[in-house]
Z-matrix of the N, CA and C atoms (Angstrom, degrees):
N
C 1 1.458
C 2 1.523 1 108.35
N 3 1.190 2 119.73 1 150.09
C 4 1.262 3 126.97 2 -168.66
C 5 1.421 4 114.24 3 -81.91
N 6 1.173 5 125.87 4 171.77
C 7 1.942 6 124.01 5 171.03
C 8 1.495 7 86.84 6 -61.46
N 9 1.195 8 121.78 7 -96.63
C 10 1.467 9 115.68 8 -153.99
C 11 1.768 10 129.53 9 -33.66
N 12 1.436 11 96.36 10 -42.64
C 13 1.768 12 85.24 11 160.09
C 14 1.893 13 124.44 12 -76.41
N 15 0.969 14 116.95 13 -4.42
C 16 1.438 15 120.96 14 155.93
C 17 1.765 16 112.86 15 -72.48
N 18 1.431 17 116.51 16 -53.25
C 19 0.910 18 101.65 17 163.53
C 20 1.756 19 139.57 18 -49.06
N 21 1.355 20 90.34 19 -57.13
C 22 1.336 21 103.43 20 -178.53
C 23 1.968 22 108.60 21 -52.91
N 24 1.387 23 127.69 22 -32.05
C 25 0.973 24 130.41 23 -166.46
C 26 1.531 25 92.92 24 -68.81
N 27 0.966 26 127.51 25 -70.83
C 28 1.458 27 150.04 26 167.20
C 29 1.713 28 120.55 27 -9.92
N 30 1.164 29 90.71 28 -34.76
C 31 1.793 30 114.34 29 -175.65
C 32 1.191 31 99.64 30 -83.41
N 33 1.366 32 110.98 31 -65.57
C 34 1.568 33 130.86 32 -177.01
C 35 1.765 34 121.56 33 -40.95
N 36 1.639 35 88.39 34 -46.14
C 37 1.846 36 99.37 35 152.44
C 38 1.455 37 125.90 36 -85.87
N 39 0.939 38 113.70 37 15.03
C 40 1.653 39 107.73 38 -173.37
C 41 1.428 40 90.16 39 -113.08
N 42 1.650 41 132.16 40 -34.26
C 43 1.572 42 142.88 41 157.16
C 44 1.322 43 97.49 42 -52.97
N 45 1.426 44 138.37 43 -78.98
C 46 0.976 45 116.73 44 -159.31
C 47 1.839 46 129.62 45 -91.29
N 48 1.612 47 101.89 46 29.39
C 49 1.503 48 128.05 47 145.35
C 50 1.407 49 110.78 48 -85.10
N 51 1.014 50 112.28 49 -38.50
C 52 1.992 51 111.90 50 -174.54
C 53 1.339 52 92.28 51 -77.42
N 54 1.503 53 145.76 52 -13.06
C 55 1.529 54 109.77 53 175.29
C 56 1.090 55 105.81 54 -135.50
N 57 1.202 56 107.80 55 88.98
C 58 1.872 57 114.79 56 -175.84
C 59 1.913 58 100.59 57 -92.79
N 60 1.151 59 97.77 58 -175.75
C 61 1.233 60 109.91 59 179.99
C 62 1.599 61 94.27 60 -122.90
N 63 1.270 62 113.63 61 150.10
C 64 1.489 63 126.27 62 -166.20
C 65 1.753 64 115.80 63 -128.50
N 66 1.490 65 103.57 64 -37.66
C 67 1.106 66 101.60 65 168.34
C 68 1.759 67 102.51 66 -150.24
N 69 1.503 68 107.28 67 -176.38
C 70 1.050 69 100.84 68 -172.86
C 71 1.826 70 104.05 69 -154.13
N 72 1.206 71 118.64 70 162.66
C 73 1.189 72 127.87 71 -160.75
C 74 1.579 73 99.58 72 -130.50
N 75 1.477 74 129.22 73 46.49
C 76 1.213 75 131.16 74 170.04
C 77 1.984 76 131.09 75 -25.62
N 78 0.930 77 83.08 76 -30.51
C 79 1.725 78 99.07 77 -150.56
C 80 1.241 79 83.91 78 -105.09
N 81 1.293 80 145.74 79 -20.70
C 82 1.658 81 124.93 80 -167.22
C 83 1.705 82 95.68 81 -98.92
N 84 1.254 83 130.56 82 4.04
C 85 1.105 84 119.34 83 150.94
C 86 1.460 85 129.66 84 -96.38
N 87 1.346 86 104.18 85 7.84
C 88 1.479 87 112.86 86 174.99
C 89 1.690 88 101.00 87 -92.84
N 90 1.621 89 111.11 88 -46.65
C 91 1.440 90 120.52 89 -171.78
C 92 1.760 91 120.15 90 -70.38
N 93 1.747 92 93.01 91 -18.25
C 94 1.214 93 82.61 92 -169.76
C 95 1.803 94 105.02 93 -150.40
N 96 0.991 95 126.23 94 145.45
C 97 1.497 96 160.91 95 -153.86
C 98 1.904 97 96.92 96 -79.23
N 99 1.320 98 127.82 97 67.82
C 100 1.178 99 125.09 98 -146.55
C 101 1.914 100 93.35 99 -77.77
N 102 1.137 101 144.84 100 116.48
C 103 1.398 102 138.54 101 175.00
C 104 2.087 103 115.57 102 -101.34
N 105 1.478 104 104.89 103 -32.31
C 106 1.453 105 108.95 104 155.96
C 107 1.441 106 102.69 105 -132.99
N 108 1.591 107 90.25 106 169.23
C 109 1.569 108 116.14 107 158.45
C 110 1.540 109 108.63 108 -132.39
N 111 1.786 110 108.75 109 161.95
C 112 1.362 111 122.47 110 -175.90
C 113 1.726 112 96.25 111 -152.55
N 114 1.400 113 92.70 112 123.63
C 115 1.385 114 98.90 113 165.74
C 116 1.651 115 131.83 114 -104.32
N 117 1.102 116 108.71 115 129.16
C 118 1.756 117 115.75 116 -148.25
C 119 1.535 118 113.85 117 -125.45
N 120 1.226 119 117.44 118 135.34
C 121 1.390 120 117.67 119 161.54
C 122 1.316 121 116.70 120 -52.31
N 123 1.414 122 115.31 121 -178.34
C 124 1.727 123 113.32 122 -172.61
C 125 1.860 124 76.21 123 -159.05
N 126 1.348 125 87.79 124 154.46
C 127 1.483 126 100.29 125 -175.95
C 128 1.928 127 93.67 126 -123.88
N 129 1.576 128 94.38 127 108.75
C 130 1.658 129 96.17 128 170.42
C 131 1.070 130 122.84 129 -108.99
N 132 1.670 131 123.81 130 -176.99
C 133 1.689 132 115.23 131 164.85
C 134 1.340 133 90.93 132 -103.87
N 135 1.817 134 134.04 133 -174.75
C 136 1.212 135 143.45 134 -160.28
C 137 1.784 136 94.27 135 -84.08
N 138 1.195 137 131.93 136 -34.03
C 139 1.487 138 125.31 137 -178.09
C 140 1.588 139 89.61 138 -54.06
N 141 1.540 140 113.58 139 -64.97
C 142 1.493 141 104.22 140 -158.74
C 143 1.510 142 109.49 141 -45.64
N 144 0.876 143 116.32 142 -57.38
C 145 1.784 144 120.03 143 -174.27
C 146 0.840 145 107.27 144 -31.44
N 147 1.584 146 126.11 145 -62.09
C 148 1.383 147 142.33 146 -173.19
C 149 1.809 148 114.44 147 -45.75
N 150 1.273 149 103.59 148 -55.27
C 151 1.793 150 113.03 149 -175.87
C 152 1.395 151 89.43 150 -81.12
N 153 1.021 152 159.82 151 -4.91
C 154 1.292 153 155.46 152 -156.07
C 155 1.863 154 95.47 153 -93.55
N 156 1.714 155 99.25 154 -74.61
C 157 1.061 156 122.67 155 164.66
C 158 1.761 157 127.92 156 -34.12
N 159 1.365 158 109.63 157 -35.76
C 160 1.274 159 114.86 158 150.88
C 161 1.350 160 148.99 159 -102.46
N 162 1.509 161 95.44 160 34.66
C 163 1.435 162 123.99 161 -175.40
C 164 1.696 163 112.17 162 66.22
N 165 1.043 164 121.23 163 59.57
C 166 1.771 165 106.99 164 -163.25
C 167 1.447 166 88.90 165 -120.05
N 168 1.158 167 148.92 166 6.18
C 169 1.608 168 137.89 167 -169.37
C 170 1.476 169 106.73 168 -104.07
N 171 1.520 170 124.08 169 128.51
C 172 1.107 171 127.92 170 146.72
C 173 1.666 172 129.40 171 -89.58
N 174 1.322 173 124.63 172 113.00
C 175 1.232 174 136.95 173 126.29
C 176 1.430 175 142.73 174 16.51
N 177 1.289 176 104.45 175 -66.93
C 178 1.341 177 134.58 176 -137.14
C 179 2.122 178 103.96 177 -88.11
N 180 1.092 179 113.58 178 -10.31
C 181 1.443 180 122.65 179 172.76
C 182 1.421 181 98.02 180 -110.24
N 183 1.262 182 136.73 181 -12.47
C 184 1.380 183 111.70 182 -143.94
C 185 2.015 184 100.57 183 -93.27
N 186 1.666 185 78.49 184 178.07
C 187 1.666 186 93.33 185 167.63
C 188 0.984 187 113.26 186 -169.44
N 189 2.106 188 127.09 187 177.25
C 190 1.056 189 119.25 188 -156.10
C 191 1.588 190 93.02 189 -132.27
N 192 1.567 191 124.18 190 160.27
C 193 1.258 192 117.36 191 -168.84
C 194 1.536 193 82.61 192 -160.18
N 195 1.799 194 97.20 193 152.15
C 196 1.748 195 90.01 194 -167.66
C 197 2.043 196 72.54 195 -121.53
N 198 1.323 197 121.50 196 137.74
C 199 1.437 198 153.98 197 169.74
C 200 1.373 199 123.34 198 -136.34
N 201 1.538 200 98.07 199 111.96
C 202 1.489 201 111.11 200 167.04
C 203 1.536 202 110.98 201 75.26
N 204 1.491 203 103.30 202 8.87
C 205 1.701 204 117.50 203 171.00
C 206 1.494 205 116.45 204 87.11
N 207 1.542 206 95.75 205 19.79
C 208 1.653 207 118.62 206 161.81
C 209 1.317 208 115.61 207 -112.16
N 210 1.139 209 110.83 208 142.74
C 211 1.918 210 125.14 209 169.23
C 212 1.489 211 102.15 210 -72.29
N 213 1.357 212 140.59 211 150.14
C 214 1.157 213 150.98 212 -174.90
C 215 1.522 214 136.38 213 -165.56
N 216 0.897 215 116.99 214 97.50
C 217 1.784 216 136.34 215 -168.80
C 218 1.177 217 110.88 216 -54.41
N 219 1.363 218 125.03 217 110.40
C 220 1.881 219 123.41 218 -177.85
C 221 1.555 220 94.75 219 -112.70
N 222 1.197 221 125.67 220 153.73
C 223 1.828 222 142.60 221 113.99
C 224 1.920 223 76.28 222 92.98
N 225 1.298 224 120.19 223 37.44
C 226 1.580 225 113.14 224 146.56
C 227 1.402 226 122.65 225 -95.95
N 228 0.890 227 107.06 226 126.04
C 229 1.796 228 121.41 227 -173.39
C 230 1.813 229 107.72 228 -86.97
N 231 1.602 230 106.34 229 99.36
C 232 1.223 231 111.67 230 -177.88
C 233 1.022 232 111.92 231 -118.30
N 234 2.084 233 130.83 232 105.29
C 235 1.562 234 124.87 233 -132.11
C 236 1.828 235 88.14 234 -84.76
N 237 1.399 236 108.64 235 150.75
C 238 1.531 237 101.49 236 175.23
C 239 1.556 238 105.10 237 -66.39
N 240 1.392 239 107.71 238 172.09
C 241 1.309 240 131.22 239 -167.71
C 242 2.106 241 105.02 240 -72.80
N 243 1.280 242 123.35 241 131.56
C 244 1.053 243 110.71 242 -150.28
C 245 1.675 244 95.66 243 -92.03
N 246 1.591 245 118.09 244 -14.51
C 247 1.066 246 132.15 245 -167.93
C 248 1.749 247 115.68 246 -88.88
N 249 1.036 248 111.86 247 2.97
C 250 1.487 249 133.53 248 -150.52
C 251 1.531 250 101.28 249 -109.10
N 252 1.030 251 130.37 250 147.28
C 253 1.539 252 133.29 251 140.37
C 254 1.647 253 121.71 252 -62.18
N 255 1.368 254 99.94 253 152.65
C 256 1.075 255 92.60 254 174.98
C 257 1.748 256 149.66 255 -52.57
N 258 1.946 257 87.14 256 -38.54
C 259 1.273 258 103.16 257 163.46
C 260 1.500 259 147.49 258 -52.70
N 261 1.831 260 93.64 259 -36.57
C 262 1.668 261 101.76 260 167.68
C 263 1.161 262 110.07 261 -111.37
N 264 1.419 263 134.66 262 51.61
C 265 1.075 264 135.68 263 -161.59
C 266 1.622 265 91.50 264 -126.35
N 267 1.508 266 123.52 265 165.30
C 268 1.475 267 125.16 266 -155.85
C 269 1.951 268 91.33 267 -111.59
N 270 1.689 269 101.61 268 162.47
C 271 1.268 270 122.79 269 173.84
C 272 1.461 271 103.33 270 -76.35
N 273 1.453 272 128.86 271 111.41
C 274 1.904 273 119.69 272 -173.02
C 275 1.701 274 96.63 273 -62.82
N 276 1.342 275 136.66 274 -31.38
C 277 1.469 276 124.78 275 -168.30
C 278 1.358 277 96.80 276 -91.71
N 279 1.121 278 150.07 277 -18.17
C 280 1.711 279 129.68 278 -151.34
C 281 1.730 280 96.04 279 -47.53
N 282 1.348 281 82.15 280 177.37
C 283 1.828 282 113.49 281 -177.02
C 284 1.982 283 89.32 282 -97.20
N 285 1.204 284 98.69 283 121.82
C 286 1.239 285 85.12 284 155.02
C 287 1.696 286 129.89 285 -140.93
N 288 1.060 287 126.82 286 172.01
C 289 1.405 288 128.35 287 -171.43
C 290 1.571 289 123.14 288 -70.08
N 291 0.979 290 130.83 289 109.47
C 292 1.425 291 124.49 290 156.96
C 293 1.461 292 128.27 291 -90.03
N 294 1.436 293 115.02 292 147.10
C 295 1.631 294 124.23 293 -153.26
C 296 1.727 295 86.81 294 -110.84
N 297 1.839 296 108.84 295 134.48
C 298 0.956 297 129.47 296 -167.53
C 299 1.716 298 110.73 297 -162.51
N 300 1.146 299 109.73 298 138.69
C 301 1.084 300 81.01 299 179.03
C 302 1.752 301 109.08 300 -104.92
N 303 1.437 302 106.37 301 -173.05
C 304 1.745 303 113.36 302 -145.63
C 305 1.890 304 108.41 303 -65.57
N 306 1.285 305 118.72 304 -30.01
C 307 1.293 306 126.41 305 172.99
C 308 1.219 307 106.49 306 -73.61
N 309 1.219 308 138.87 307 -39.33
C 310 1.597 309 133.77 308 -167.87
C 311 1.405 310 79.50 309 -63.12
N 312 1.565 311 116.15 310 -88.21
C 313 1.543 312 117.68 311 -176.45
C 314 1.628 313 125.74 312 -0.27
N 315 1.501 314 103.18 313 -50.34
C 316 1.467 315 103.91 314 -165.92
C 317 1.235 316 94.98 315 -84.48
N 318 1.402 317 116.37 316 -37.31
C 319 1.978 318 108.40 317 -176.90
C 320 1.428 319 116.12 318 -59.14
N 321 1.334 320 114.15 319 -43.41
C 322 1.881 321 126.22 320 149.77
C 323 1.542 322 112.91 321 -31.75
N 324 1.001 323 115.97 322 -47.31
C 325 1.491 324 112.79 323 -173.52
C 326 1.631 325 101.87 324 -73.08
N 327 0.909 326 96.43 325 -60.83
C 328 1.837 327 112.41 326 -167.37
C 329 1.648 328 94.70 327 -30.63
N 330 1.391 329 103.52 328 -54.65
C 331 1.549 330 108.29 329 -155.03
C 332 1.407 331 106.88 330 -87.19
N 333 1.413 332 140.35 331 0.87
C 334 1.387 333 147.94 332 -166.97
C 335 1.504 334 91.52 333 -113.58
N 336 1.092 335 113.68 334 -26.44
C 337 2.043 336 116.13 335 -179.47
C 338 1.443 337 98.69 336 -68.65
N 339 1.482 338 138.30 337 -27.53
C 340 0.932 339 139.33 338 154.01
C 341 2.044 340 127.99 339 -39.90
N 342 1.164 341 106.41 340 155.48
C 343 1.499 342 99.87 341 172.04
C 344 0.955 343 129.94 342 -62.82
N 345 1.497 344 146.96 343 128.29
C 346 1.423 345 138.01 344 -179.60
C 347 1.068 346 143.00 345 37.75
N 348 1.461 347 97.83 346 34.27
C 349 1.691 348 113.08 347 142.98
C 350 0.986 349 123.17 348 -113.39
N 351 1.628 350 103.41 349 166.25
C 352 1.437 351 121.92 350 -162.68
C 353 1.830 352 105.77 351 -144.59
N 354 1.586 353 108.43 352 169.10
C 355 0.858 354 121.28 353 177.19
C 356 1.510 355 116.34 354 -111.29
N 357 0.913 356 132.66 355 137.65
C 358 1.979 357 142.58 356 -152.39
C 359 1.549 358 105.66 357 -176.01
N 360 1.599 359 93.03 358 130.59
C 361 1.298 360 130.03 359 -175.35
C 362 1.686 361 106.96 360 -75.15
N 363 1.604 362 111.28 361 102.85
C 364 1.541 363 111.26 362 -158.98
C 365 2.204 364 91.18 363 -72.27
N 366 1.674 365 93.82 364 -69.16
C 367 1.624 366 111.12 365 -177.48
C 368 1.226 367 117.85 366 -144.41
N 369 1.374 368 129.10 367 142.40
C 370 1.027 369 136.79 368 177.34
C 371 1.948 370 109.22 369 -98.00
N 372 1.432 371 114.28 370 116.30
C 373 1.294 372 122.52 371 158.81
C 374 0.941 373 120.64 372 -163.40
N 375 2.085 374 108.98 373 -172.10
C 376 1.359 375 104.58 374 -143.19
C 377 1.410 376 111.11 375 -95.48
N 378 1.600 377 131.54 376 161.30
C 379 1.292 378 116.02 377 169.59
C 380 1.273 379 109.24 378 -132.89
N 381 1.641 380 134.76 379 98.54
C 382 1.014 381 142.03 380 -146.60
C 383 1.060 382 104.56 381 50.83
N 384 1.662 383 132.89 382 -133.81
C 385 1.782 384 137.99 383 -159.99
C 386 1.865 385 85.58 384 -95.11
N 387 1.013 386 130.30 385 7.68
C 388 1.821 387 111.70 386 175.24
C 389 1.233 388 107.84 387 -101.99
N 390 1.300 389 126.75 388 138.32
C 391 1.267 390 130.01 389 144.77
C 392 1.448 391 135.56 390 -62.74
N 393 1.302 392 137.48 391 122.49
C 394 1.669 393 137.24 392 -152.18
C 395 1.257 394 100.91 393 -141.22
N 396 1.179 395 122.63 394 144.31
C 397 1.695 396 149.97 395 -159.34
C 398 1.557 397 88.38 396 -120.58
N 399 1.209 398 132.94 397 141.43
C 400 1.325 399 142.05 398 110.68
C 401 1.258 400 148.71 399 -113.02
N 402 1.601 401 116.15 400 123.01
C 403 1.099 402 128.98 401 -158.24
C 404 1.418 403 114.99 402 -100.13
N 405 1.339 404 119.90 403 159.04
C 406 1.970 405 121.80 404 171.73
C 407 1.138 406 111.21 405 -144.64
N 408 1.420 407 100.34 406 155.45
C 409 1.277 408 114.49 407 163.08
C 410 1.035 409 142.94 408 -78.21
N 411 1.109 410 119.42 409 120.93
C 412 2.036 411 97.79 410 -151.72
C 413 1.510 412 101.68 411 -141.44
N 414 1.215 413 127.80 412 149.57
C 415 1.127 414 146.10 413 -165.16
C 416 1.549 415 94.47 414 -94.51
N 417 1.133 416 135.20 415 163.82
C 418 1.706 417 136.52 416 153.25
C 419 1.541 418 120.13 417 -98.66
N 420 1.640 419 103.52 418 119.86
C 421 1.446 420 92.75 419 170.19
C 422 1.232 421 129.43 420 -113.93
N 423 1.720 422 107.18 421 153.30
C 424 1.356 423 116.95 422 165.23
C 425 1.118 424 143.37 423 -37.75
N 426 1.016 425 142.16 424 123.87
C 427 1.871 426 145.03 425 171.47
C 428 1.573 427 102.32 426 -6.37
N 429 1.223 428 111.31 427 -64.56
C 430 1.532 429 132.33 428 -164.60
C 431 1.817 430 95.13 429 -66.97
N 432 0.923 431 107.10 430 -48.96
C 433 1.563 432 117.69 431 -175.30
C 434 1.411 433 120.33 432 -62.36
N 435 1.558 434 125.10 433 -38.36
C 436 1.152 435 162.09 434 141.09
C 437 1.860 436 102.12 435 -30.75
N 438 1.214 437 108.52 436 -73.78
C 439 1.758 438 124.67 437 -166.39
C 440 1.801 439 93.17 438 -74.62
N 441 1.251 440 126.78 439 -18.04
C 442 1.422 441 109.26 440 171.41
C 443 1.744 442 110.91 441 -86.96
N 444 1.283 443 99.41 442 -32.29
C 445 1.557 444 106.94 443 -164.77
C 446 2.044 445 105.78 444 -72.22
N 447 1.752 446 90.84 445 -28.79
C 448 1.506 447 78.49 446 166.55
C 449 1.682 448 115.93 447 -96.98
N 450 1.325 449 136.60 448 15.76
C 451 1.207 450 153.05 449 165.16
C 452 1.515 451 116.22 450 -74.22
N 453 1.381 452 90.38 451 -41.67
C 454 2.140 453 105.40 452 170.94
C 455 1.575 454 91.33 453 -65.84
N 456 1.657 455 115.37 454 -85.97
C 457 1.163 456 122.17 455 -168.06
C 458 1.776 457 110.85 456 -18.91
N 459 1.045 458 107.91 457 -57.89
C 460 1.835 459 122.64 458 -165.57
C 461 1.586 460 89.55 459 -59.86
N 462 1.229 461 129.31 460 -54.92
C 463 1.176 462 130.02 461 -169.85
C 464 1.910 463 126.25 462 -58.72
N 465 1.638 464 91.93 463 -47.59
C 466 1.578 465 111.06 464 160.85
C 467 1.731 466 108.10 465 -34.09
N 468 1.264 467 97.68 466 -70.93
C 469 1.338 468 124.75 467 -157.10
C 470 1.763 469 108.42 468 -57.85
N 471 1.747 470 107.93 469 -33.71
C 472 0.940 471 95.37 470 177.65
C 473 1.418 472 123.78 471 -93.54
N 474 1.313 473 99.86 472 11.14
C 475 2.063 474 107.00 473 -172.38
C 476 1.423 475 101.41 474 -95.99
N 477 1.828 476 108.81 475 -17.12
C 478 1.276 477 119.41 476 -177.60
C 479 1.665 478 109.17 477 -73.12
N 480 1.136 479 119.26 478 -31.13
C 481 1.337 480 130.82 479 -176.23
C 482 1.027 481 112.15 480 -77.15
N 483 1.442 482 122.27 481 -63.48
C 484 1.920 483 136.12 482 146.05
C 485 1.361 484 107.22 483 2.98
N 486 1.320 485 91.37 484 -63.22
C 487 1.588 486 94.69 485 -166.23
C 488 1.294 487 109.68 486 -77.98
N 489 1.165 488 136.52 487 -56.70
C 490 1.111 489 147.01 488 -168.72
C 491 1.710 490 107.89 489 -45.31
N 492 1.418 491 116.26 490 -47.16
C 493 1.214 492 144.33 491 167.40
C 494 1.748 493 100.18 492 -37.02
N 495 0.899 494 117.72 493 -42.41
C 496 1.827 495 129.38 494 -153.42
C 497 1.523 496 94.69 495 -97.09
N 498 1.416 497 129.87 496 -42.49
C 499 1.414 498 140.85 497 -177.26
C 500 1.661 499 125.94 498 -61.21
């Protein structure tokens, strides 16, 4: 192989080290009917970064609420920094801010003024040296709605095999 495809390989992993995924929000695509996504800054203190960075954040309660014409992160569990004192060490529940800019906001609103949707924290990761939240809009589903969507899935999966089988 030549220098340049060594190089180039090299880059290609050093990109796809800069955008890992850090946490994940499994279950809100089971609970809920995802129709957009928005990917958002998060406004931390240096503990958060830190537990962030070592995978310590849960997902899995959270949600998003737009106040006073800000986006805002409730009921995410971000474990304090283990290296830290207590004193400068962060609150794991605070509310915190997400960076958006002012039209996304209002298109967020528009569509949450609607019936039964909501805003939910899909995954948090990195993009280059920033950390990024993405959130959706998601409808809530029913039991019944739920038991079809994993009925598709089962079905996908098995035409995928089918096929694969034939190849």
């Amino acid at each position: 192989m030549a220098k340049g495809g060594v190089k180039k390989a090299a880059a290609a992993a050093a990109r796809a080290a800069a955008n890992r995924l850090m946490a994940d929000n499994r279950q809100a695509r089971h609970q809920y009917e995802i129709l957009e996504t928005l990917e958002t800054g998060i406004e931390l203190v240096g503990t958060e970064v830190k537990s962030i960075r070592n995978g310590k954040a849960n997902l899995r309660d959270g949600f998003c609420l737009i106040r006073n014409g800000e986006l805002q992160l409730h009921n995410v569990h971000i474990s304090p920094h283990s290296h830290a004192s207590a004193y400068f060490n962060h609150d794991p529940l605070r509310t915190r801010k997400l960076l958006a800019h002012r039209r996304e906001i209002d298109k967020l609103r528009g569509q949450l003024d609607k019936k039964g949707l909501a805003l939910i924290p899909l995954n948090i990761h990195l993009k280059g040296s920033w950390i990024k939240l993405t959130i959706g809009v998601g409808k809530g589903r029913k039991l019944h709605d739920k038991r079809a969507a994993d009925k598709e899935k089962q079905s996908k999966k098995d035409v995928r095999a089918a096929m694969a089988k034939y190849q």
